[in-house]
MIDOSE-1310 file (N, C-alpha, C; in nm, 2 decimals, decimal comma, always signed):
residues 85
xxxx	+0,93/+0,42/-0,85/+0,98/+0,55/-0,88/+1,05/+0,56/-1,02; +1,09/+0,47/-1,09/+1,11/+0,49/-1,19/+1,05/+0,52/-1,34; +0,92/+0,45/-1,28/+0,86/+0,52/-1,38/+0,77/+0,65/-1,38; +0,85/+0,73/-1,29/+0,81/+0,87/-1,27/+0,67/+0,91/-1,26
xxxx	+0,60/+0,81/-1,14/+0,43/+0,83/-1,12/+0,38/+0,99/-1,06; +0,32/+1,03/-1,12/+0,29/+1,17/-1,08/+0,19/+1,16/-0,96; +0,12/+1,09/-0,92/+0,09/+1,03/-0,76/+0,16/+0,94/-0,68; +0,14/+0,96/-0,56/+0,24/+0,87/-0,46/+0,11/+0,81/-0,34
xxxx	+0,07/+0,70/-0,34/-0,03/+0,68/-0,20/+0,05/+0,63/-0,09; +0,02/+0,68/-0,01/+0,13/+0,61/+0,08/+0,02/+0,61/+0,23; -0,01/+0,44/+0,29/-0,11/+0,45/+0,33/-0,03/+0,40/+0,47; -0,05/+0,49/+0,62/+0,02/+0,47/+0,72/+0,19/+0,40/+0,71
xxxx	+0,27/+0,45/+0,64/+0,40/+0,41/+0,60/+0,45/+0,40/+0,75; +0,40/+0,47/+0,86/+0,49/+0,44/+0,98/+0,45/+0,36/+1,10; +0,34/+0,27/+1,03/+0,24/+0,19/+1,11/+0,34/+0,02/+1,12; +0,41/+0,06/+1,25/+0,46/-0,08/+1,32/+0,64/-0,07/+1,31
xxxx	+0,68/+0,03/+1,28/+0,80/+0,08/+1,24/+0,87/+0,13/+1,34; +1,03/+0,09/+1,39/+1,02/+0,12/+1,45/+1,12/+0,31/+1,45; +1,09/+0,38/+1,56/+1,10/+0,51/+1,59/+1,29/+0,59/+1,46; +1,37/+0,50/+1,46/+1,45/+0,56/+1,37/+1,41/+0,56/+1,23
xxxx	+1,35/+0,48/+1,16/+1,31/+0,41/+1,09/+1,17/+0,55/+1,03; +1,11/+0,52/+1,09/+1,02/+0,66/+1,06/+1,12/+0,79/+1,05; +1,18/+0,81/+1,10/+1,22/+0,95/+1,06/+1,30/+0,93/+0,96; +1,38/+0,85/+0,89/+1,43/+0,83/+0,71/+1,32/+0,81/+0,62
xxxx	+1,23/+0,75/+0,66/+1,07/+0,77/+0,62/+1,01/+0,88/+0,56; +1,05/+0,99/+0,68/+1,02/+1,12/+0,66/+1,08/+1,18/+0,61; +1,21/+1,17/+0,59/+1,31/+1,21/+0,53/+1,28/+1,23/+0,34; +1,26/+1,09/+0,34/+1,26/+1,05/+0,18/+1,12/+1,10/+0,15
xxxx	+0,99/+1,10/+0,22/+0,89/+1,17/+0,16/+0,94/+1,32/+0,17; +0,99/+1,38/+0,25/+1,01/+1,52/+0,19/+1,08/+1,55/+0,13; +1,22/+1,46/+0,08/+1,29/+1,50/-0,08/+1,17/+1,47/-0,20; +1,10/+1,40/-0,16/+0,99/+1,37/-0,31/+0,92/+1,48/-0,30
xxxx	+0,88/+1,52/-0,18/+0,79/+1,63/-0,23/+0,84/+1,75/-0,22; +0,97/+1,81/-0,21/+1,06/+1,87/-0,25/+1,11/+1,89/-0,40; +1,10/+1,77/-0,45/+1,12/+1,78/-0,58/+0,99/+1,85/-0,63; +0,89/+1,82/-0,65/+0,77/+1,88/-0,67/+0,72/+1,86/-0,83
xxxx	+0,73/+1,71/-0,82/+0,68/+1,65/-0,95/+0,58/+1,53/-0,90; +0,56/+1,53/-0,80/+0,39/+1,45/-0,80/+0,34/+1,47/-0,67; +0,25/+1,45/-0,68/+0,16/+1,49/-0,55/+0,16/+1,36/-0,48; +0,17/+1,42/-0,37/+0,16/+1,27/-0,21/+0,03/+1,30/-0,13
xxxx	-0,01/+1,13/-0,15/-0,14/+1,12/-0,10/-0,08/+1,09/+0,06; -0,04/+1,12/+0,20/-0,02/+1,01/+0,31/-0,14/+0,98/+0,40; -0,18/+0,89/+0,43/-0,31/+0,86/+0,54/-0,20/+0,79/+0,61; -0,24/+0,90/+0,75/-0,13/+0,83/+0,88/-0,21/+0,90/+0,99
xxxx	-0,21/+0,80/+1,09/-0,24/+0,82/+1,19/-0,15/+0,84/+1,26; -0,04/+0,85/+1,30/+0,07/+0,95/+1,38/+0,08/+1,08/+1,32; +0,01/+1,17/+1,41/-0,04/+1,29/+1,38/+0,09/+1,37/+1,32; +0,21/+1,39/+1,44/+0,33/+1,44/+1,44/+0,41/+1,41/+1,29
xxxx	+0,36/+1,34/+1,29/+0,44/+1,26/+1,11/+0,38/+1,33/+1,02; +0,25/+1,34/+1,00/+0,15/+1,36/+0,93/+0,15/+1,53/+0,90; +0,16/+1,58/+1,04/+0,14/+1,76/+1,02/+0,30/+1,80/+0,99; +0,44/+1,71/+1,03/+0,53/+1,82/+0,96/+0,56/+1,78/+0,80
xxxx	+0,48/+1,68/+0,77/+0,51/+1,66/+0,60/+0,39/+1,74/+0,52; +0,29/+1,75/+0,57/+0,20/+1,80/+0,50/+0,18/+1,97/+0,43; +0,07/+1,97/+0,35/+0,08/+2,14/+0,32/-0,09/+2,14/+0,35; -0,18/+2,06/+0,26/-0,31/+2,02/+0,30/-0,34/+1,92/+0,39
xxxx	-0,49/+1,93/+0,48/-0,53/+1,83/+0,55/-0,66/+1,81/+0,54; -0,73/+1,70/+0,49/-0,85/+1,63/+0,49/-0,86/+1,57/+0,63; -0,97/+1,55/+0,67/-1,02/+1,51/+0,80/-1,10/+1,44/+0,77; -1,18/+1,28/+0,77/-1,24/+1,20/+0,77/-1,30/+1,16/+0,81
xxxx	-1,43/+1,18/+0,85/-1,55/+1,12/+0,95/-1,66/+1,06/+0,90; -1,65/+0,91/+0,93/-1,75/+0,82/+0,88/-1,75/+0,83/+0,73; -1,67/+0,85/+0,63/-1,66/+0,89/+0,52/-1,63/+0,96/+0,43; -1,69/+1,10/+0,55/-1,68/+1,27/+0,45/-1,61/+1,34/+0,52
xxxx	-1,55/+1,41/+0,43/-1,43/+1,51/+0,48/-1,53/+1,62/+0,56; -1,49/+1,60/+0,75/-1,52/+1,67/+0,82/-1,46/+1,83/+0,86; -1,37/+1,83/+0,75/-1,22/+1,95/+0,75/-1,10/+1,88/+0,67; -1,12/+2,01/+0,62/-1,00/+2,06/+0,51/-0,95/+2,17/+0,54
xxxx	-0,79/+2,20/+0,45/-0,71/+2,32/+0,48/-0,61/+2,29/+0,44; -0,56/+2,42/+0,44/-0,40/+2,45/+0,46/-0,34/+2,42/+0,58; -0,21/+2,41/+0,64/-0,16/+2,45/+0,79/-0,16/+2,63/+0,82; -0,20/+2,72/+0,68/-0,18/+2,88/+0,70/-0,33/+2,88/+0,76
xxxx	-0,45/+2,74/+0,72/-0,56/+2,76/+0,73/-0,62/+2,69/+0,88; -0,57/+2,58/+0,89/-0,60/+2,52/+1,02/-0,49/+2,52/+1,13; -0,48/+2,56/+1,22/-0,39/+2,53/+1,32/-0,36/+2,41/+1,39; -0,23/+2,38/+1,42/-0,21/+2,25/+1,48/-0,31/+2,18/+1,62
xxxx	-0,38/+2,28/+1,68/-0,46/+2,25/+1,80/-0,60/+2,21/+1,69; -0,62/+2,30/+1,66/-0,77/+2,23/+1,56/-0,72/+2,12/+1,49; -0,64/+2,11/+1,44/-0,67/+1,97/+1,39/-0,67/+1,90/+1,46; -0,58/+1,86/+1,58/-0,55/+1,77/+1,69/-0,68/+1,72/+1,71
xxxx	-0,78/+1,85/+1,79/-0,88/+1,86/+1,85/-0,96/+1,73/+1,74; -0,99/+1,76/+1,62/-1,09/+1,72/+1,53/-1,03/+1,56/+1,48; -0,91/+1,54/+1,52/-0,83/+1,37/+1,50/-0,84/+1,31/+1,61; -0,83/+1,36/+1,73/-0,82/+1,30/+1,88/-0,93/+1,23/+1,94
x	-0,92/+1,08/+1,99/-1,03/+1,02/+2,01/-1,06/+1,06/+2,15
């Protein structure tokens, strides 16, 4: 962070963590993207984590983005539906 990267990848940050721990997690990604000087990549499979940080959602299937949006564009049941095995 100090050298002020205008991307952030952050790849399953809450994978093996335990439950308090994630939510300061979440915490700290949303002062960064509060600040609103770089864009955050997160790939996370805890959905709940993933849809209250986000503004866009890519969807992944076998490669290609099966769905995109906003959350003004997709609702929280469609995406579920389209991530849920």
């Amino acid at each position: 962070m100090i050298m002020k990267p205008k991307v952030l990848l952050l790849d399953e940050p809450t994978e093996g963590i335990q439950p308090n721990i994630i939510q300061q997690i979440g915490r700290v990604i949303g002062y960064l993207r509060g600040k609103g000087d770089m864009a955050i990549i997160l790939v996370e499979q805890y959905f709940e984590f993933a849809y209250g940080l986000a503004d866009s959602f890519y969807v992944f299937r076998r490669g290609s983005v099966s769905m995109s949006g906003t959350k003004a564009e997709l609702s929280k049941d469609v995406l579920r539906a389209e991530v849920s095995v």
